[in-house]
Each structure stands twice: as C-alpha cells, then as structure tokens.
N, C-alpha and C positions, 0 to 999 in steps of 0.2 A: 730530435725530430720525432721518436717515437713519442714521447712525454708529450710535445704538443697535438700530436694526431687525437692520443687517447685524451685528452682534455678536449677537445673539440669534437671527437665521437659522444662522449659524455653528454657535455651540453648538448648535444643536439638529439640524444634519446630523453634527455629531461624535457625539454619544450618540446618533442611530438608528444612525447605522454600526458604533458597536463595539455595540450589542447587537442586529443585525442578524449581525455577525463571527462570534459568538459560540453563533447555529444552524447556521452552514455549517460550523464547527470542530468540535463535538458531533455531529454525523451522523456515525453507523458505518455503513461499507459491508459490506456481507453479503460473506463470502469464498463459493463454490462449495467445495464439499467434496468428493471423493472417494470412491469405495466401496476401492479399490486403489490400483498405480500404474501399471495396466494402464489402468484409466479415465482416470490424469491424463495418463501417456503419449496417449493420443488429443490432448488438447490442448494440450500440452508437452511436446514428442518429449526434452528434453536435462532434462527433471525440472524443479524450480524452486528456484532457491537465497535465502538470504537476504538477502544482500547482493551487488553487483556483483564484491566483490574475495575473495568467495571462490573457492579453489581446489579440484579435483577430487585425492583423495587417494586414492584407488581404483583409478585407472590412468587409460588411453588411452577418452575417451567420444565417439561419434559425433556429439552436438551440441553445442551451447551451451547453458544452461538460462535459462529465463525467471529473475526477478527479481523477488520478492513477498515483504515479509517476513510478510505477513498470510497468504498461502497458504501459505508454509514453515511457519509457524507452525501452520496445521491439518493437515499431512501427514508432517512428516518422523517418522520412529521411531526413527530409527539416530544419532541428533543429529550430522550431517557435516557441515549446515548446504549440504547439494542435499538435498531428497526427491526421492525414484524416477529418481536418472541415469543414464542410458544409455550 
C-alpha cells in the first residue's frame, strides 16, 4: 500500500511540474524600447549587441556593449548586429 501511494505521489509531482515548467517557459518579457540611440545610449553607453562574439566592424568604440538579443532585435537598423555603438 505504501509502494503504491509513493508511486502515485511521484507521478503526480512529475506532471505538476512539467505543467507548472511550461508557464515559466511562455512568459515574454517586455523589451524597453527606445525613442533613438540617444535614449538607449543613457542606458548603454557601448550600444547593444546580439550576441557576446560579436565584433565591432566600424572601427575603434569607447565601450563594450551590453548583450540582449531581444533588445537588438527592437533597435538595431543598420543590421551590424550592435545597435547605436559608440
């Protein structure tokens, strides 16, 4: 009797948890958008790139850029993969 409780307590913390998994994975986080790169410059002096290994093809820039591909993705225009670097 115990053998089968704990088997049925089991299953049934495994299916709350993957469909429990399953709202925390579906949540979209809101990106902040921009008016310019004037405005994003205030809160990313080195612009924002999309991934870490990209590189600056533009020349010599004063910062490092933040790393967001969800902010890259509402900003850049010039597709270099930095928006607005400095």
């Amino acid at each position: 009797m115990k053998r089968i409780f704990a088997i049925l307590l089991y299953f049934g913390l495994v299916l709350g948890l993957s469909f429990g998994a399953n709202d925390v994975a579906s949540a979209k986080t809101k990106v902040k958008t921009y008016k310019n790169c004037t405005a994003l410059n205030k809160d990313y002096k080195g612009g924002v790139a999309r991934t870490s290994s990209v590189k600056n093809k533009g020349g010599k820039t004063k910062y490092k850029p933040h790393v967001s591909k969800a902010l890259y993705d509402a900003s850049d225009r010039d597709k270099d993969f930095i928006a607005c670097e400095k």
